[in-house]
N, C-alpha and C positions, 0 to 999 in steps of 0.2 A: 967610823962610819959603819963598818961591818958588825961591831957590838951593838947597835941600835937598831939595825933589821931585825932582827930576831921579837926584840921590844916592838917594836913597830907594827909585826907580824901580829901578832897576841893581840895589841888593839886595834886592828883592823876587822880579825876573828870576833871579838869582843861585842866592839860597834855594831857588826852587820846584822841586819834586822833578822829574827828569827826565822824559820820556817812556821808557815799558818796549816797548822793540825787541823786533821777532818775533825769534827763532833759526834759524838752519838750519846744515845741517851733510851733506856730501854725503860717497859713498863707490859704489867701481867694486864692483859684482857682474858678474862676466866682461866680455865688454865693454861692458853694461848701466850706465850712470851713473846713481844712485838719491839724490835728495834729499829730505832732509825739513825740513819748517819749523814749529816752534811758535812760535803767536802771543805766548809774554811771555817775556823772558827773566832771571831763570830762569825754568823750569817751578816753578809753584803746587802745593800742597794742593790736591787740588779737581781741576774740569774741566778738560782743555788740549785746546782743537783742534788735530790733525795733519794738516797737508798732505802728498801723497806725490806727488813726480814721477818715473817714470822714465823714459832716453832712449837710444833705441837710439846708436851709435856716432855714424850721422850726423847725430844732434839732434833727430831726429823723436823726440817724446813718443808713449809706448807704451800704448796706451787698451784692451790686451784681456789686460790677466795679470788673473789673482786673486790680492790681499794680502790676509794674516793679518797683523794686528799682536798679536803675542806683547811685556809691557810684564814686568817684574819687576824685586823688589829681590832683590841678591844674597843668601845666604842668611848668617843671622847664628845665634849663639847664644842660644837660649831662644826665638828667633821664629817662629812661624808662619811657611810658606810666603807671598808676596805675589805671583799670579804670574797674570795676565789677560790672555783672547786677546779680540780684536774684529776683525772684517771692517772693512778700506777699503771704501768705495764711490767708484765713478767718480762725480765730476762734475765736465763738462766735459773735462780731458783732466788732469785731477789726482784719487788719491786722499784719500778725505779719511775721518778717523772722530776720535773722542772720548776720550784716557786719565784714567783719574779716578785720579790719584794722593792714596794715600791717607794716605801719610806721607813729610815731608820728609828728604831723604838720598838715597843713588845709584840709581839706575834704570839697565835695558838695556833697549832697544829693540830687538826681533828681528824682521826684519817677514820672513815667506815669503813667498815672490814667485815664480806657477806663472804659467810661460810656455807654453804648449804643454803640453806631458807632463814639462816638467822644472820642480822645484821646487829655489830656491835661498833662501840666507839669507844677510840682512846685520843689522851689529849697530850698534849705536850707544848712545852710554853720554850721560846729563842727570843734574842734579844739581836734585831740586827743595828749595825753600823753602818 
C-alpha cells in the first residue's frame, strides 16, 4: 500500500488542472510601446481586468495620456452590434479598467491613447471562452 502512495501522489499532481496564466500581448504605436495584460488566459464570459502599460522609447512608463478602451465583437449576421468603451484609470504607473465580455468568441481591443493634443489607436484581437 505504502509503494502505491507515491504513484498515486504523481497522478494526482498530474491530473490537477493547471494554473490559468495572465496574457499579455504588446504592440508599437509610433515610437510608444503599449502593453496589455489580462489576468486568465483565455479571457472569460464575464469580468476581465485590463492592465495598460505604455512606454515612451527610453523605457520610462508614460503616466499622463488619457485611455479609452473601445472592446467589441466583429460584426456578424443577424447580430446585434456588441461594442463597449470604458476609461483606464492610472494607478500607479499602469492603466487599469474592467471588459465585461458578454459572449464567447473574437473580440478587438481598440484602446485610444491621447498624448498631448494627439490621439492614436492600437488594436489587439483575444479570443474569449
Amino acid at each position: 500500500m505504502l509503494r502505491l502512495l507515491p504513484c498515486f501522489l504523481v497522478f494526482l499532481f498530474l491530473a490537477a488542472p493547471a494554473p490559468v496564466s495572465a496574457s499579455e500581448a504588446r504592440k508599437m504605436m509610433g515610437s510608444y510601446e503599449v502593453l496589455i495584460r489580462l489576468d486568465r488566459q483565455p479571457p472569460i464570459v464575464g469580468d476581465n481586468p485590463l492592465e495598460i502599460e505604455i512606454k515612451e522609447p527610453a523605457g520610462r512608463r508614460v503616466t499622463e495620456a488619457r485611455v479609452l478602451v473601445n472592446y467589441y465583437m466583429p460584426p456578424m449576421p443577424r447580430m446585434a452590434p456588441m461594442n463597449y468603451t470604458v476609461p483606464a484609470k492610472l494607478k500607479g504607473d499602469r492603466y487599469q479598467t474592467v471588459m465585461r465580455l458578454i459572449m464567447d468568441g473574437p473580440w478587438i481591443i481598440a484602446l485610444k491613447i491621447t498624448l498631448g493634443d494627439k490621439t492614436s489607436t492600437v488594436k489587439f484581437h483575444i479570443n474569449a471562452r
